[in-house]
BALUMZA-58450 format. One record per residue (C-alpha): residue number from 1; chain; x, y, z. Coordinates in steps of 0.02 Angstrom, whole numbers, plus 32768, in hexadecimal, padded with zeros to 4 digits. Layout:
REM BALUMZA-58450
DRENBA_num_cadena_xx_yy_zz
DRENBA_NUM_A_X_Y_Z
...
***
This chain:
REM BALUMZA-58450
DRENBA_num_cadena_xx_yy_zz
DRENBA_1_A_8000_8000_8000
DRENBA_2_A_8090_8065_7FD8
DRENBA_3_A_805C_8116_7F9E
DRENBA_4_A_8076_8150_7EE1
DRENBA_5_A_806D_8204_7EED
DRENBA_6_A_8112_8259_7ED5
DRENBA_7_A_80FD_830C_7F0A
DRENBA_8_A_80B5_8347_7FB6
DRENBA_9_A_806F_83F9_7FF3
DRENBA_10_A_80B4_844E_8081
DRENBA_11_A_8014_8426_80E3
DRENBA_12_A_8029_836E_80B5
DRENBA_13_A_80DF_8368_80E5
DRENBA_14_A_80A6_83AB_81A2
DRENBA_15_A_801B_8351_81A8
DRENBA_16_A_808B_82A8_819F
DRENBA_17_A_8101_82DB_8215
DRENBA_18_A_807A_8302_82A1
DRENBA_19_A_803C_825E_8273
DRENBA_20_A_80E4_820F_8277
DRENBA_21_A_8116_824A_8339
DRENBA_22_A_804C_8217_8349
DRENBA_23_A_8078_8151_8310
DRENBA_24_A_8122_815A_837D
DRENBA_25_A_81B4_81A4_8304
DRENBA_26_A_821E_820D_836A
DRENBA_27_A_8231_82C7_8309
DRENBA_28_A_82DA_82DD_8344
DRENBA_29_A_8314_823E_82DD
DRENBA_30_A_82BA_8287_8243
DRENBA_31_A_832B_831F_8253
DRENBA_32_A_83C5_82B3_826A
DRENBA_33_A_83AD_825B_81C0
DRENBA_34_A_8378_8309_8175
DRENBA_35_A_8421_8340_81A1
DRENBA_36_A_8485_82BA_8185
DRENBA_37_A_8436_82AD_80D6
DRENBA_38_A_8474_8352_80AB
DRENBA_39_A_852A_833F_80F5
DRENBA_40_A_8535_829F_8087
DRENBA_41_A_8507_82F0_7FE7
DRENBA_42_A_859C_8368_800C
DRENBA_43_A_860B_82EC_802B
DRENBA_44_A_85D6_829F_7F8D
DRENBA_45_A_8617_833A_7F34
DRENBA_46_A_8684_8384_7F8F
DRENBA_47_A_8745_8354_7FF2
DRENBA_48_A_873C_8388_80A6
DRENBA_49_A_87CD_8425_807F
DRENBA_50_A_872C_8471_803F
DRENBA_51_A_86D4_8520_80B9
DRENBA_52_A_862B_8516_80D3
DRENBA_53_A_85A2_85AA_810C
DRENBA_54_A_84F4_856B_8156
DRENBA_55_A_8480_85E8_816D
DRENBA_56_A_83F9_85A2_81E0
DRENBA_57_A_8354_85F0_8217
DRENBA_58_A_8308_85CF_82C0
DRENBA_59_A_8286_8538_8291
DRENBA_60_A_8296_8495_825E
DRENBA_61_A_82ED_84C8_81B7
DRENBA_62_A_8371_8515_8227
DRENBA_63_A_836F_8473_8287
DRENBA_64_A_83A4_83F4_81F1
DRENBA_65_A_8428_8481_81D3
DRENBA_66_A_846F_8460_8288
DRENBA_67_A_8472_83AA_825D
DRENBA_68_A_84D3_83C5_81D1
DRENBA_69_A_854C_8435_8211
DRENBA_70_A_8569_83A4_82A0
DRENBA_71_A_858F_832C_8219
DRENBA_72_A_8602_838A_819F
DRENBA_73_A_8680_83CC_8247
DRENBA_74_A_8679_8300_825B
DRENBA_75_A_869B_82EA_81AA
DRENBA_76_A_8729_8368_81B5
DRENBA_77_A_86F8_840D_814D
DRENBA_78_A_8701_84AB_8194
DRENBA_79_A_8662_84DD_81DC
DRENBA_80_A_862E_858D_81F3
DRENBA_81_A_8567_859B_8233
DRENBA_82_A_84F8_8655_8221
DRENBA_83_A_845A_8643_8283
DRENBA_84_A_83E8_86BD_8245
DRENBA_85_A_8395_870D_82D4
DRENBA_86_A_83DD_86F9_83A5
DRENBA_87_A_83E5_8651_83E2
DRENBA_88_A_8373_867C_846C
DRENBA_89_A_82D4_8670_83EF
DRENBA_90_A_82F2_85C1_83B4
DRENBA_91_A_8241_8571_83F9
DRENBA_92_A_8258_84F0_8384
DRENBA_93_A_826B_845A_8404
DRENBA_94_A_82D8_83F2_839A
DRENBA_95_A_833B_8482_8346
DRENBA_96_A_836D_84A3_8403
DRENBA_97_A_83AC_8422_8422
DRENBA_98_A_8411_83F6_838F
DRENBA_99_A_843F_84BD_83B7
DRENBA_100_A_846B_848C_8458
DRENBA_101_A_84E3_840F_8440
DRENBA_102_A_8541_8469_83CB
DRENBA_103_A_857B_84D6_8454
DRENBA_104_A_85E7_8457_8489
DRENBA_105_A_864B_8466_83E8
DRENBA_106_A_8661_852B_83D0
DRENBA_107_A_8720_8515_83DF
DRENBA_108_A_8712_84BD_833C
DRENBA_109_A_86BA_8525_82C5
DRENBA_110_A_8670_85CE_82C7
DRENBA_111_A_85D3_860C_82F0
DRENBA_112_A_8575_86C9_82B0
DRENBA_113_A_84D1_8703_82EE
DRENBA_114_A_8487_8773_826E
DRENBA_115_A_841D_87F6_82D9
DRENBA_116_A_843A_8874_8261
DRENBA_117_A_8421_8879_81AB
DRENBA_118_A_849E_8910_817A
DRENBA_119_A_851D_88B4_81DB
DRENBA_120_A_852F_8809_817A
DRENBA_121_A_85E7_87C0_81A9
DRENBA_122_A_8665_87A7_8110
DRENBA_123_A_8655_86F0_80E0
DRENBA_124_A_86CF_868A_805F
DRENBA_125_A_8685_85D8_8056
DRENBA_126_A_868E_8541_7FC5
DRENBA_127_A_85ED_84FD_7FFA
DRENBA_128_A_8551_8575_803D
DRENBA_129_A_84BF_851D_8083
DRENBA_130_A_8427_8571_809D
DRENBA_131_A_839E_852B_8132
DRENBA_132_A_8359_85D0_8161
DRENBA_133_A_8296_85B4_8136
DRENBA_134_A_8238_850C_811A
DRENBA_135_A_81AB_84D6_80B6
DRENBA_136_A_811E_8541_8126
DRENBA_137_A_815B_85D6_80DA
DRENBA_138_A_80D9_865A_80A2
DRENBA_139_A_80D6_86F6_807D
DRENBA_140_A_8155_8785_804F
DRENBA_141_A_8202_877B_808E
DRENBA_142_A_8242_87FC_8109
DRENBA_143_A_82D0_883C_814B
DRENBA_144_A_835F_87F8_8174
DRENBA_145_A_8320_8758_8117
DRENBA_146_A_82FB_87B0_8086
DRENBA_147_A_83BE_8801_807F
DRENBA_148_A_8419_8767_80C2
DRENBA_149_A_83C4_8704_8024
DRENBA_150_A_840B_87AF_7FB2
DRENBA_151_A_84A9_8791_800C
DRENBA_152_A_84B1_86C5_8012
DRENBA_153_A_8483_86D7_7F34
DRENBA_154_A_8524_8761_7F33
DRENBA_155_A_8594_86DC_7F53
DRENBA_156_A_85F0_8664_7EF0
DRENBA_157_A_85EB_85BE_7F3F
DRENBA_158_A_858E_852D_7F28
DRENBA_159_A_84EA_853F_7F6C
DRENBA_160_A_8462_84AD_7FC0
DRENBA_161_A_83C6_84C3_8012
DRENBA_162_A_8385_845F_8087
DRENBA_163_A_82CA_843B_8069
DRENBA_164_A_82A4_84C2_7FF9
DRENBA_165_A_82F2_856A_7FC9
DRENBA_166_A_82D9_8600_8038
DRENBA_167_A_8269_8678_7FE6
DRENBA_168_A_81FC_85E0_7F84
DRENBA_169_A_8149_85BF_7FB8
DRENBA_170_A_8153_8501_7FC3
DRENBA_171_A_8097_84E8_7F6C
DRENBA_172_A_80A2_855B_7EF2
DRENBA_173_A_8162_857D_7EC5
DRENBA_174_A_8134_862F_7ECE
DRENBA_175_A_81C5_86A3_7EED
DRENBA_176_A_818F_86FE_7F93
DRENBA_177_A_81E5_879C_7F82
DRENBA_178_A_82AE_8746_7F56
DRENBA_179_A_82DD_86A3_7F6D
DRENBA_180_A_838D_8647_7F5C
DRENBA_181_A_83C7_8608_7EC3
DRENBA_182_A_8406_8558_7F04
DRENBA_183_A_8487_84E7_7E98
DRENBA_184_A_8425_845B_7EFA
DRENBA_185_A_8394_8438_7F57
DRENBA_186_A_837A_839E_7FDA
DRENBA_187_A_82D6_8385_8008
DRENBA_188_A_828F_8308_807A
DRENBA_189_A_8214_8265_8044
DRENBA_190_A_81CA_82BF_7FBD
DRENBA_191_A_81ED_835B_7F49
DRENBA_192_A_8178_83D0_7F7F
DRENBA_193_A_80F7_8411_7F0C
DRENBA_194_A_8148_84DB_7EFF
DRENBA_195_A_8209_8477_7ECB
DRENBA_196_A_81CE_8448_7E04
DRENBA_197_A_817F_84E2_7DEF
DRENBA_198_A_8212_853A_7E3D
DRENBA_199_A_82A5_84EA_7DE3
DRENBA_200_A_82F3_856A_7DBE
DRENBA_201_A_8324_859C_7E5A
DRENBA_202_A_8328_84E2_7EA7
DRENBA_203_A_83B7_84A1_7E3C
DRENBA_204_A_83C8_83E2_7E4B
DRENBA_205_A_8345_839F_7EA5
DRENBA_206_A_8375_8314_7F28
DRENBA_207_A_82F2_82B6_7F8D
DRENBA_208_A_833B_825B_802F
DRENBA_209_A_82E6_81E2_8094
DRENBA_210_A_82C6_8217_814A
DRENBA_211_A_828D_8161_817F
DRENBA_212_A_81D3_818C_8158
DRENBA_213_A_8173_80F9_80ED
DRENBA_214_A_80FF_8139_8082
DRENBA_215_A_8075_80D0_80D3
DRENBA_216_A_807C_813F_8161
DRENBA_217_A_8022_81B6_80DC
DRENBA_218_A_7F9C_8160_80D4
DRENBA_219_A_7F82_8161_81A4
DRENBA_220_A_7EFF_81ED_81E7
DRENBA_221_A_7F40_8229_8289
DRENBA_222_A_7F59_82D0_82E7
DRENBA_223_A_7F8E_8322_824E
DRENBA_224_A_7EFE_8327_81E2
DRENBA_225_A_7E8F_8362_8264
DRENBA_226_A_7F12_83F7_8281
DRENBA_227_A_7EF6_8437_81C4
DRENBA_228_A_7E3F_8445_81DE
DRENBA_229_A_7E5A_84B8_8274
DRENBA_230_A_7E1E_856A_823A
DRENBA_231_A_7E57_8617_8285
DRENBA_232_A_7DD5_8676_82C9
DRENBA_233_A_7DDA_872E_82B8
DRENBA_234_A_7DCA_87A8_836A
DRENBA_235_A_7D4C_87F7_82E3
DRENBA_236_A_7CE0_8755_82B1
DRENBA_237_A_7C19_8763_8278
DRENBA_238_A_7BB3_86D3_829B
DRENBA_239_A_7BAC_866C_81F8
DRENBA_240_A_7C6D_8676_81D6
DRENBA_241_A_7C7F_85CA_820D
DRENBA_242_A_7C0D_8581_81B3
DRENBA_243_A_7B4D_854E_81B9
DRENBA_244_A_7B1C_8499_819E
DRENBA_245_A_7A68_8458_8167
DRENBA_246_A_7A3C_839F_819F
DRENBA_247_A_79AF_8360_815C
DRENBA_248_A_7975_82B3_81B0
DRENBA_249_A_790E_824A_8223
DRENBA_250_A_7855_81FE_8210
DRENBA_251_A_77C6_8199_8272
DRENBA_252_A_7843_8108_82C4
DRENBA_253_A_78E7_8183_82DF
DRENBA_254_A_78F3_8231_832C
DRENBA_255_A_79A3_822D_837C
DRENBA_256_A_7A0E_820D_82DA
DRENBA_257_A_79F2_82C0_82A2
DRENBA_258_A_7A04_82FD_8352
DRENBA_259_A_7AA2_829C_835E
DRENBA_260_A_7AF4_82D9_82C0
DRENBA_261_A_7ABF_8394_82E8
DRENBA_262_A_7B00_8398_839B
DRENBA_263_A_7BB1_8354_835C
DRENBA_264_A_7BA2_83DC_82D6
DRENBA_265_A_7BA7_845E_8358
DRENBA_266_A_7C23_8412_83B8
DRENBA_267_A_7CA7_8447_8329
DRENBA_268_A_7C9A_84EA_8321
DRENBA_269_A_7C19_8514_828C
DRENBA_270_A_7BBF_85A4_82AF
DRENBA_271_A_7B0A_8561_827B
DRENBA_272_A_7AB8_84C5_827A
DRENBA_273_A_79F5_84B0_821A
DRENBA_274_A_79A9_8401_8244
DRENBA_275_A_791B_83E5_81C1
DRENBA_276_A_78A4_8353_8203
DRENBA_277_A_77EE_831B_81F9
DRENBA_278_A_778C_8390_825B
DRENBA_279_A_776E_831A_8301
DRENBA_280_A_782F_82EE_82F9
DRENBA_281_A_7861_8394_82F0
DRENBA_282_A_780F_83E0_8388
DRENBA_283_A_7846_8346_83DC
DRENBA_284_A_7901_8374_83AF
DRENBA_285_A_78D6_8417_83E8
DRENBA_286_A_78C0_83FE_848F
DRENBA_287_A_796A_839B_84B3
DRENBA_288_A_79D0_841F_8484
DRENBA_289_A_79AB_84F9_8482
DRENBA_290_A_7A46_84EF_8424
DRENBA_291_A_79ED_84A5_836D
DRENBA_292_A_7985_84FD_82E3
DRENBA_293_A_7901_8493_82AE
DRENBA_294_A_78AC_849B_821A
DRENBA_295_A_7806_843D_8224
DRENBA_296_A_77DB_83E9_817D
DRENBA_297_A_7720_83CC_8152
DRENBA_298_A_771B_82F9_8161
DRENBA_299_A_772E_8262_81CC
DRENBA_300_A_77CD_8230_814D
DRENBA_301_A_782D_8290_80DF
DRENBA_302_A_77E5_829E_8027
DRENBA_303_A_77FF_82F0_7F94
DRENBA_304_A_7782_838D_7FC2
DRENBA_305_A_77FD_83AF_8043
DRENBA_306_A_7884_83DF_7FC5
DRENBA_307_A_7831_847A_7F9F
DRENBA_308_A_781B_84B9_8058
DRENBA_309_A_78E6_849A_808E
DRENBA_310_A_7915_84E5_7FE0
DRENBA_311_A_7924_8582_8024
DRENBA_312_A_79AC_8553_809D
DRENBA_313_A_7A15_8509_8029
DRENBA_314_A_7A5B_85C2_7FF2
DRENBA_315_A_7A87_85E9_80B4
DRENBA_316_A_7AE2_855D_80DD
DRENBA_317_A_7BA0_8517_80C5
DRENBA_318_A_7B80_8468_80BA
DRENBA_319_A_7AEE_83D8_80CB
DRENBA_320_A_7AE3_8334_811F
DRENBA_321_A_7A5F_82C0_80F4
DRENBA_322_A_7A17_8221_8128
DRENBA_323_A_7A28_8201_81E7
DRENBA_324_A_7981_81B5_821A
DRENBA_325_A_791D_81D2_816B
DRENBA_326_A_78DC_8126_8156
DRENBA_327_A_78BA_80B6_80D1
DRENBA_328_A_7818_80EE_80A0
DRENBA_329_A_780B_80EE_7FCB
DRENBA_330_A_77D4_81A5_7FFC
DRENBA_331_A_786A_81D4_8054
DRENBA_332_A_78D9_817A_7FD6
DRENBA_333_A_7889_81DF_7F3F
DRENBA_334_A_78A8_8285_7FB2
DRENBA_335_A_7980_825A_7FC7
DRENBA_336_A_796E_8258_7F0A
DRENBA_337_A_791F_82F7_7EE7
DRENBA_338_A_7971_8347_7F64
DRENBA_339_A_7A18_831A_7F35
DRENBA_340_A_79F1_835A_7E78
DRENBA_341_A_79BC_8411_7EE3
DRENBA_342_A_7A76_8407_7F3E
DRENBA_343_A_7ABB_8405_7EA4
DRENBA_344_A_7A65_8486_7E59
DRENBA_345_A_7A94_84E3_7EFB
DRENBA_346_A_7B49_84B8_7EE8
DRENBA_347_A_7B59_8489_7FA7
DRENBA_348_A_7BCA_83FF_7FE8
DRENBA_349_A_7B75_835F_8026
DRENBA_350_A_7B83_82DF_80AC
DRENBA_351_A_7B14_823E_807F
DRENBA_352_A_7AF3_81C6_8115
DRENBA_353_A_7AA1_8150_8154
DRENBA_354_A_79E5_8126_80F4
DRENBA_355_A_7A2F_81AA_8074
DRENBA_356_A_7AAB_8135_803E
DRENBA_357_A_7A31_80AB_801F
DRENBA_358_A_79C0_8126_7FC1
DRENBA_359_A_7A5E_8157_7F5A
DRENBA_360_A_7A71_80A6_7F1E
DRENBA_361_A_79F0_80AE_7EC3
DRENBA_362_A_7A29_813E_7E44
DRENBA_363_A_7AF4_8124_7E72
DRENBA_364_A_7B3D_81A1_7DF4
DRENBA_365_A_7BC9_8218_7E0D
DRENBA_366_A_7B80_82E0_7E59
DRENBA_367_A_7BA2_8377_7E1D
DRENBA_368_A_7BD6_83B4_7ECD
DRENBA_369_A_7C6B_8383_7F48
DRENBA_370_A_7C0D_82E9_7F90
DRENBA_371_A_7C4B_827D_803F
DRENBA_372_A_7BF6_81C5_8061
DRENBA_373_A_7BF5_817F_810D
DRENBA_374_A_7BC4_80C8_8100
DRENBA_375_A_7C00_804D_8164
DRENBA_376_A_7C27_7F8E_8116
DRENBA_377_A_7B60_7F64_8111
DRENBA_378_A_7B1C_800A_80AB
DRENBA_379_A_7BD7_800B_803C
DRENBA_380_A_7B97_7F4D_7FF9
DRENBA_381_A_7AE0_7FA6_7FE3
DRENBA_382_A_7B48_8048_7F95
DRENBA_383_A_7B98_7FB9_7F0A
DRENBA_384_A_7B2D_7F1D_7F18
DRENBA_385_A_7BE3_7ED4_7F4D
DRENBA_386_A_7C26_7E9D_7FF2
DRENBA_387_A_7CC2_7EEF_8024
DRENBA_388_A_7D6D_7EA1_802B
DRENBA_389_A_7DA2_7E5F_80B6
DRENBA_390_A_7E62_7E6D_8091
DRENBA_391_A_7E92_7F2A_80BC
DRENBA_392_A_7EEE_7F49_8012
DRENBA_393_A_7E5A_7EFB_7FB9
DRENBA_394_A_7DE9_7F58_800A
DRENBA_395_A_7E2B_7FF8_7FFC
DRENBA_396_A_7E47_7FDB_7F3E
DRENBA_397_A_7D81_7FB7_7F2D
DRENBA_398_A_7D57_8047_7F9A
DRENBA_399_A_7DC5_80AC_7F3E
DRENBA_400_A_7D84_8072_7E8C
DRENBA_401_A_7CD1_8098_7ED0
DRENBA_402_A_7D0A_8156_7F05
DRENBA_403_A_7D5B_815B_7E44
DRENBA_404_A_7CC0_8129_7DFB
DRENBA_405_A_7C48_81A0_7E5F
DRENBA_406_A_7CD5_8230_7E65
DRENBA_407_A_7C91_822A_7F24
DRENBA_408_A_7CEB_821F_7FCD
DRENBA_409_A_7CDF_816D_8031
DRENBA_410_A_7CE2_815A_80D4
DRENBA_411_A_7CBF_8098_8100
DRENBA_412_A_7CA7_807F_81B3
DRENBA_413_A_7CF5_7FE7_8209
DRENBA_414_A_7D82_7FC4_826F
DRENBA_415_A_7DFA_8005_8213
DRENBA_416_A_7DA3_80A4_81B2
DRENBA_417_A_7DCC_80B8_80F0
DRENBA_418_A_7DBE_816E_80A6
DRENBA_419_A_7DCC_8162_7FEC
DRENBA_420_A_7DBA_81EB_7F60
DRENBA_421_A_7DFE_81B7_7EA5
DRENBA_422_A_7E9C_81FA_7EE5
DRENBA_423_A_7ECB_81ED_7F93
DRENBA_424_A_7EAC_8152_801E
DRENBA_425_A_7EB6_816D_80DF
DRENBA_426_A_7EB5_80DF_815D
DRENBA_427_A_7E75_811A_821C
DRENBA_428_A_7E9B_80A4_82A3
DRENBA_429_A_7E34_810C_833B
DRENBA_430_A_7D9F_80D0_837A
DRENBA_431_A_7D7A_8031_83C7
DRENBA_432_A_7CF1_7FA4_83ED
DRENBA_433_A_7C94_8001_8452
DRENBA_434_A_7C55_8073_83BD
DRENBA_435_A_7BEE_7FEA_8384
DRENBA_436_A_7B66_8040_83F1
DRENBA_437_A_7AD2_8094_837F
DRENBA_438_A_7AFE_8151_834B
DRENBA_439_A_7BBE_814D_8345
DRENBA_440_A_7BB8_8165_8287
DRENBA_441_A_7B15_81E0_82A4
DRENBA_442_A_7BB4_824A_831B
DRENBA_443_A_7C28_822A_828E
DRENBA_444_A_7BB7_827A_81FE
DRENBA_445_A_7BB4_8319_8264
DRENBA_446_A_7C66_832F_827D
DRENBA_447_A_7C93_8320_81D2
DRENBA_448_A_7BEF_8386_8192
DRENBA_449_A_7C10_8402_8218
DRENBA_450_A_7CF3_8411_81CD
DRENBA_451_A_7C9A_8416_8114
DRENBA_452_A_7C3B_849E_814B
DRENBA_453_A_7CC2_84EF_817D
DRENBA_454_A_7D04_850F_80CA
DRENBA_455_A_7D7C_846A_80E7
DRENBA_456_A_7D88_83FB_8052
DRENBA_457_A_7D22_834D_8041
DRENBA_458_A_7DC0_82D7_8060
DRENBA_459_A_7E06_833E_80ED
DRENBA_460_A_7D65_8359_813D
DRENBA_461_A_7D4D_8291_811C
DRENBA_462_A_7DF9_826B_817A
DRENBA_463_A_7DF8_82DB_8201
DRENBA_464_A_7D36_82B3_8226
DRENBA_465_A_7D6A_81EB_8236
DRENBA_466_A_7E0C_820A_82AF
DRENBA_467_A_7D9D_8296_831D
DRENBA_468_A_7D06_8209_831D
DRENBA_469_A_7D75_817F_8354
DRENBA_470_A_7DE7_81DB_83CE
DRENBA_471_A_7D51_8217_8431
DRENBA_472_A_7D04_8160_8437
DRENBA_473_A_7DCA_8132_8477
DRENBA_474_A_7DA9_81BB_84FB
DRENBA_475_A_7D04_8195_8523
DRENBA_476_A_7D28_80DA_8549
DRENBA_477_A_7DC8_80FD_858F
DRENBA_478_A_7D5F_816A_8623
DRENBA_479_A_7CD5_8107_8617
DRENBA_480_A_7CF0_805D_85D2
DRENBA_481_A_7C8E_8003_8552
DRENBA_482_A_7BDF_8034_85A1
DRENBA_483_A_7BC9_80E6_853A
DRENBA_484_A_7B54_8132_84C4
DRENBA_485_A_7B72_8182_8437
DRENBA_486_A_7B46_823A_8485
DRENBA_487_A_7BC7_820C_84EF
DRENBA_488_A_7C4D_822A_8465
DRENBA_489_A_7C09_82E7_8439
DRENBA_490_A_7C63_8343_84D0
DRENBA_491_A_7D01_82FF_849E
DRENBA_492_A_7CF8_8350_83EF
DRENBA_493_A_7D38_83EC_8434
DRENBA_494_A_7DDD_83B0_8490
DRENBA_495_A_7E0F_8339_8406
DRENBA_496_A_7DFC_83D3_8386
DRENBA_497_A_7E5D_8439_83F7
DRENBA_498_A_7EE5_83C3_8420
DRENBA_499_A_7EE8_831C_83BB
DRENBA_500_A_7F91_82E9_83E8
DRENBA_501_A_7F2E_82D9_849B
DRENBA_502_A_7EF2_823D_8457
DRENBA_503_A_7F9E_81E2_8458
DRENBA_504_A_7F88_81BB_8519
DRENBA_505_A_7EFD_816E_84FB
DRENBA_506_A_7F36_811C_8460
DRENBA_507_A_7FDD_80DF_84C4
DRENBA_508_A_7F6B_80AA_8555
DRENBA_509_A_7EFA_802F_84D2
DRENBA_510_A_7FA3_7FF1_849E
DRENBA_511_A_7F62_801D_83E1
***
């Protein structure tokens, strides 16, 4: 299940190495073989007699530049090291302490802190390695970055970056202002999208294993929830963060839609609708002050009822639909109008549940970003096939059923596939105590309430199934394995906040 894609985003790249220290990889190794990588591919070209410069910055970049200056003293060049900025502002844990042993070693090379811009020190080197500013860069370059890389392009050695040039935006290979002009670039498990469209100022391009397989790509974790986190403003409106509409529930089942609303709100969305039969809805009402109900006219949803949500469909973000519709033929012919007026509204879409099952019956690829929740039973409904039961087997069917309805899949089970026609995710959190009624009802809400929240259909997808899972880990953990699915909604909060919380739990299960 190795992965095929070649090129990664800076958001990609971060994501795997919060995953990474998630599943147990120690970061301080990864920026010992980032280091060591780049002192080998100067020994590789170069005799030891040779001077070499390295400009480091106060991150991780400037970290893996520590490394390497470590390893070439060992290897016998002369070292001379310019941190960029005092010492006294590295935060960067690891960079510290890579910084921090080097202190032992000052009689043996030379070290310049560059407070000032107008006062760069005279340098005559062979070799000039730049690790000033890593692949999160955005936005202009100031000073003294922006003269150092002037100053680092002014002179005539052989120059390697480490990761990706200062001054390049590592997504786009836009040029943020200046950037240096490297002989060679060494990048770390994968080029990085902003390096091919950047050549020019990348040189060579060398990509160095850190010890990271690429199957740890495929692992949801920590890190995925962390890129759905959005900013909010002191100056926020209500509605910035989204507004959901969830459209469920009939004669037999009121607390699906309740269930998938409540986790809604628990991730931050601004604005939750719930659109149920008329008795459901003012029963849903009175659990919670905290939902907007809109009361449909009937004891099931049918197609009439199309008309009377239409009008919400322009105020809201996103739509979930299907917790606790029913199988009535009624209800089923309402999923498929309905879907056709989502379309026509251009919304994002979240089918669950009886949704699914209505779905099967017209299974064609949507005109809007779509995300399917079924778990083993409704995916052999979804394809009239049972799934795998072989992991790579299954993912490849999953994944050749997300192709064919250019949809997002998230199959349910004890190990959660997340397929679109491009990407696969595998999430391990969760356990056997989720088997309880309304755990998937939680899940639908998380990931409607992250879509909502302008996040795209995969991410919202991934994140939604680690969040789901963790809190289920939590709740047991607290609790053991007599819970209820509301039991999982408080959680949603802390594991949004802080997912790497859920490695003590995680440790504790022994998963």
């Amino acid at each position: 299940m190795q992965s095929k894609k070649t090129l990664m985003t800076s958001n990609e790249m971060r994501a795997l190495e919060i995953n990474a220290e998630y599943f147990g990889f120690d970061l301080l190794q990864l920026m010992e073989l980032a280091g060591r990588n780049v002192t080998q591919e100067i020994i590789n070209r170069f005799s030891s007699e040779k001077k070499v410069a390295i400009f480091c910055g106060l991150g991780g970049n400037g970290g893996d530049g520590f490394v390497a200056a470590r390893n070439l003293l060992g290897a016998g060049f002369n070292v001379t090291i310019l941190l960029v900025g005092r010492d006294r502002d590295i935060k960067h844990k690891d960079a510290l302490k890579n910084w921090n042993i080097l202190q032992s070693l000052t009689d043996y090379f030379s070290i310049v802190q560059i407070t000032d811009s107008s006062a760069l020190p005279e340098i005559t080197a062979d070799i000039i390695v730049d690790a000033m500013l890593g692949t999160g860069t955005k936005g202009k370059l100031k000073p003294p970055i922006s003269n150092i890389v002037d100053f680092i392009n002014e002179l005539k050695g052989f120059k390697i970056s480490i990761d990706i040039p200062t001054g390049i935006d590592s997504d786009t290979g836009d040029i943020l202002g200046n950037a240096v002009k490297a002989d060679l670039t060494v990048t770390f498990h994968k080029a990085k999208l902003g390096l091919e469209r950047a050549k020019k100022y990348a040189g060579e391009i060398v990509v160095a294993d850190i010890g990271l397989p690429s199957v740890m790509e495929r692992f949801t974790g920590p890190g995925d929830v962390m890129l759905t986190n959005v900013q909010r403003r002191a100056d926020a409106h209500k509605g910035d963060f989204g507004r959901l509409l969830v459209v469920g529930g009939s004669e037999v089942f009121s607390g699906a839609p309740a269930l998938v609303s409540l986790a809604a709100l628990r991730t931050g969305v601004d604005l939750v609708y719930l659109a149920a039969p008329q008795k459901v809805a003012q029963t849903i009402s009175s659990m919670s002050p905290d939902l907007i109900t809109i009361k449909l006219d009937c004891k099931n949803l049918k197609p009439s009822n199309v008309e009377e949500i239409k009008p919400y469909l322009s105020m809201v973000d996103a739509i979930v639909v299907g917790p606790g519709a029913g199988l009535k033929s009624e209800t089923m012919d309402f999923v498929k109008d309905f879907i056709e007026e989502v379309e026509k509204a251009g919304k994002p879409l979240v089918l669950d549940a009886d949704a699914i099952k209505a779905f099967a019956k017209i299974k064609r690829p949507l005109k809007v970003p779509v995300i399917l929740t079924p778990h083993i039973g409704e995916y052999a409904i979804l394809t009239g096939e049972k799934v795998p039961e072989e992991l790579d087997e299954r993912v490849s069917a999953i994944q050749k059923t997300a192709k064919q309805l250019n949809a997002v899949l998230l199959v349910k089970s004890k190990i959660d596939v997340i397929c679109d026609s491009e990407h696969v995710k595998l999430n391990f959190s969760g356990n056997s105590g989720m088997t309880v009624g309304g755990t998937g009802d939680v899940l639908s809400g998380i990931v409607g309430g992250v879509l909502a929240m302008k996040t795209g259909a995969f991410q919202a997808a991934v994140a939604g199934a680690f969040v789901n899972g963790a809190a289920g880990d939590f709740v047991v953990n607290e609790r053991g394995y007599h819970i209820t699915a509301s039991d999982l909604i408080d959680w949603i909060p802390k594991i949004l906040d802080d997912p790497m919380s859920h490695l003590k739990v995680k440790n504790a299960s022994g998963k």
